[in-house]
KEVEX-743091 format. One line per 5 residues: number of its first residue (from 1); their letters; for each residue x, y, z of C-alpha. Coordinates in Angstrom, 1 decimal. Example, Ala and Ser with C-alpha at 12.3 -4.5 7.8 and 13.67 -1.06 7.14 Angstrom:
# KEVEX-743091
1	as	12.3,-4.5,7.8 | 13.7,-1.1,7.1 .
END
This chain:
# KEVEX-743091
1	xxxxx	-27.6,29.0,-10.2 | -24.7,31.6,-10.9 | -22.8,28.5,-11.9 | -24.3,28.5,-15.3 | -22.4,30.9,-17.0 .
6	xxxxx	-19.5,28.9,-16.5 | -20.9,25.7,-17.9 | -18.6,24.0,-20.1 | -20.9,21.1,-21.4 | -23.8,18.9,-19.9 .
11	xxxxx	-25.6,15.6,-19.6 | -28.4,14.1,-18.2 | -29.9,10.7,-17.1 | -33.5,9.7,-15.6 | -33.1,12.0,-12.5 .
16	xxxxx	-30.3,14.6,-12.9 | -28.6,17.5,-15.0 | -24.9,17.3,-14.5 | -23.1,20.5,-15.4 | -19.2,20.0,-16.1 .
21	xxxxx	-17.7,23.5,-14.8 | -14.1,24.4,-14.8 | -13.3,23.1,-11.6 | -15.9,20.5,-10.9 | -19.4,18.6,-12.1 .
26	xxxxx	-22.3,20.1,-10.4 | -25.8,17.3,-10.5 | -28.8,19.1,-10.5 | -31.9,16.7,-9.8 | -35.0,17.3,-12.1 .
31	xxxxx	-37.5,17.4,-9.6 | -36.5,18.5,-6.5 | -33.8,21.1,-8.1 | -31.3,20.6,-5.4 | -27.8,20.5,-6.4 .
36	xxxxx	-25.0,19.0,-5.7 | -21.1,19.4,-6.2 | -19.6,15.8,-7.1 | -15.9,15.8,-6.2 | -14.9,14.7,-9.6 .
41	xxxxx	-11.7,16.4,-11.6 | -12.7,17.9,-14.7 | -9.5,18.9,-15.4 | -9.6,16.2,-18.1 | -11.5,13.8,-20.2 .
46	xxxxx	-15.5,13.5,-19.0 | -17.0,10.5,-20.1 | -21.0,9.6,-19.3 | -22.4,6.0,-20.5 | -25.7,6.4,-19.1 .
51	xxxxx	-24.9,4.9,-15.7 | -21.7,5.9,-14.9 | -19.1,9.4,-15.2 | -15.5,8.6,-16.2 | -12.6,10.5,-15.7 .
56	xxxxx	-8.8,10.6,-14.9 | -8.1,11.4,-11.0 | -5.4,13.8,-9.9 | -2.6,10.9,-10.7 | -4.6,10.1,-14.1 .
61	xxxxx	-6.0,6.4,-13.2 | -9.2,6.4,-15.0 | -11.8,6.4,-13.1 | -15.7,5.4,-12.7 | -18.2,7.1,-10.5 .
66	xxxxx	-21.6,5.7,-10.2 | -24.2,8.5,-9.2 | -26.8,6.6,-7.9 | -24.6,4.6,-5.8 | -22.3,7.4,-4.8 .
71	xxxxx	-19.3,4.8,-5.3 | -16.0,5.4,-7.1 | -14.0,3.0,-8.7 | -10.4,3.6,-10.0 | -8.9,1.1,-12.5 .
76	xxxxx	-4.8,1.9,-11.3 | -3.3,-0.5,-13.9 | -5.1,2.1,-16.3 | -2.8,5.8,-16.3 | -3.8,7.8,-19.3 .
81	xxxxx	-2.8,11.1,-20.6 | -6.1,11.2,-22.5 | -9.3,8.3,-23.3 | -12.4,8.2,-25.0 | -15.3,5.9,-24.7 .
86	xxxxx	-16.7,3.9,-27.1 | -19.4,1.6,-27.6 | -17.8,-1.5,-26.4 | -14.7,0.0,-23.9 | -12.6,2.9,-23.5 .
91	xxxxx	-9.6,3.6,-26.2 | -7.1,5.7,-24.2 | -3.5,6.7,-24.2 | -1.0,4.3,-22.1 | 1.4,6.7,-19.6 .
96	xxxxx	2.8,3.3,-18.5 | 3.5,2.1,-22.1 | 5.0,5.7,-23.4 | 1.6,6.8,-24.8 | 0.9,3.3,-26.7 .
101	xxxxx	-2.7,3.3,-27.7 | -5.0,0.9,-26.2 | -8.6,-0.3,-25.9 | -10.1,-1.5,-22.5 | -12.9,-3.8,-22.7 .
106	xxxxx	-15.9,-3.2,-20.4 | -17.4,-6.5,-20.7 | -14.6,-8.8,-20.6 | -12.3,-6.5,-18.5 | -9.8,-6.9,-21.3 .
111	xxxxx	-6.8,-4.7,-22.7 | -5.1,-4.5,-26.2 | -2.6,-2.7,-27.6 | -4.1,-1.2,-30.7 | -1.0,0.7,-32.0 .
116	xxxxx	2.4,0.4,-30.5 | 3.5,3.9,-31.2 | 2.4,7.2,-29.0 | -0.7,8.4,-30.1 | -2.4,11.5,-29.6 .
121	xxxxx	-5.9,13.5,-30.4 | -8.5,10.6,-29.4 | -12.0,10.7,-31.2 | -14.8,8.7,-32.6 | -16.3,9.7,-35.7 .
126	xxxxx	-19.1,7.7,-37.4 | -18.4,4.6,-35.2 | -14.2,5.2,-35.7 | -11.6,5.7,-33.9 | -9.4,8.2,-35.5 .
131	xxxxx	-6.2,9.5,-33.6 | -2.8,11.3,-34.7 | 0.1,9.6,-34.0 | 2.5,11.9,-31.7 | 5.3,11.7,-34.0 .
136	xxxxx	3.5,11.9,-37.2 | 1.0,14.6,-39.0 | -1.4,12.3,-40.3 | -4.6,10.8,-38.7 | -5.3,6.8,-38.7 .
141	xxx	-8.5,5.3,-38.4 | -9.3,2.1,-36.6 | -13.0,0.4,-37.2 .
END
């Protein structure tokens, strides 16, 4: 349990803690207290939806891993320099389409271009997506 002073943030569903280190997610299970080192980057983003723990692998495809199933799946068509998910999809940051902004639907499997510029600074804030354009000082809000 030494790990825990290097705990950068944490989660939890039905059955485990997961502890997001520097290097790596540990999964701690609730009852049994045995714990596991998930080979997931954490390099980057860290995204948790109840069921499943996003992130961008080592060549920045975004990527879902589904802890009770132990399965990975990588969505290669999807290279971000940074994403955030929201309530509906994931809003990330294009690497193929010079940093455009775009939305990914989870339900429909779906992708839009939201802005056409480079954007930077993802976050959601009261149900909004607010971002900073790379070239540009000010923030924009998308509902």
């Amino acid at each position: 349990w030494a790990f825990l002073s290097q705990v950068r943030a944490f989660f939890l569903d039905a059955e485990n803690i997961y502890f997001i280190l520097p290097q790596e997610i540990r999964q701690v299970n609730r009852r049994s207290h045995a714990v596991t080192a998930l080979d997931i980057s954490t390099s980057q983003n860290i995204a948790f939806d109840g069921s499943r723990i996003y992130y961008l692998n080592e060549a920045c495809c975004l990527t879902s891993y589904d802890p009770v199933t132990g399965n990975s799946k990588v969505w290669k068509e999807i290279a971000a320099s940074e994403f955030i998910l929201g309530e509906k999809g994931i809003y990330y940051t294009d690497l193929n389409k010079n940093g455009q902004l775009c939305f990914y639907s989870l339900s429909t499997s779906e992708t839009t271009v939201l802005y056409e510029g480079a954007a930077a600074t993802l976050h959601i804030e009261k149900g909004m997506l607010i971002f900073t354009a790379a070239n540009q000082t000010q923030t924009i809000k998308i509902s």
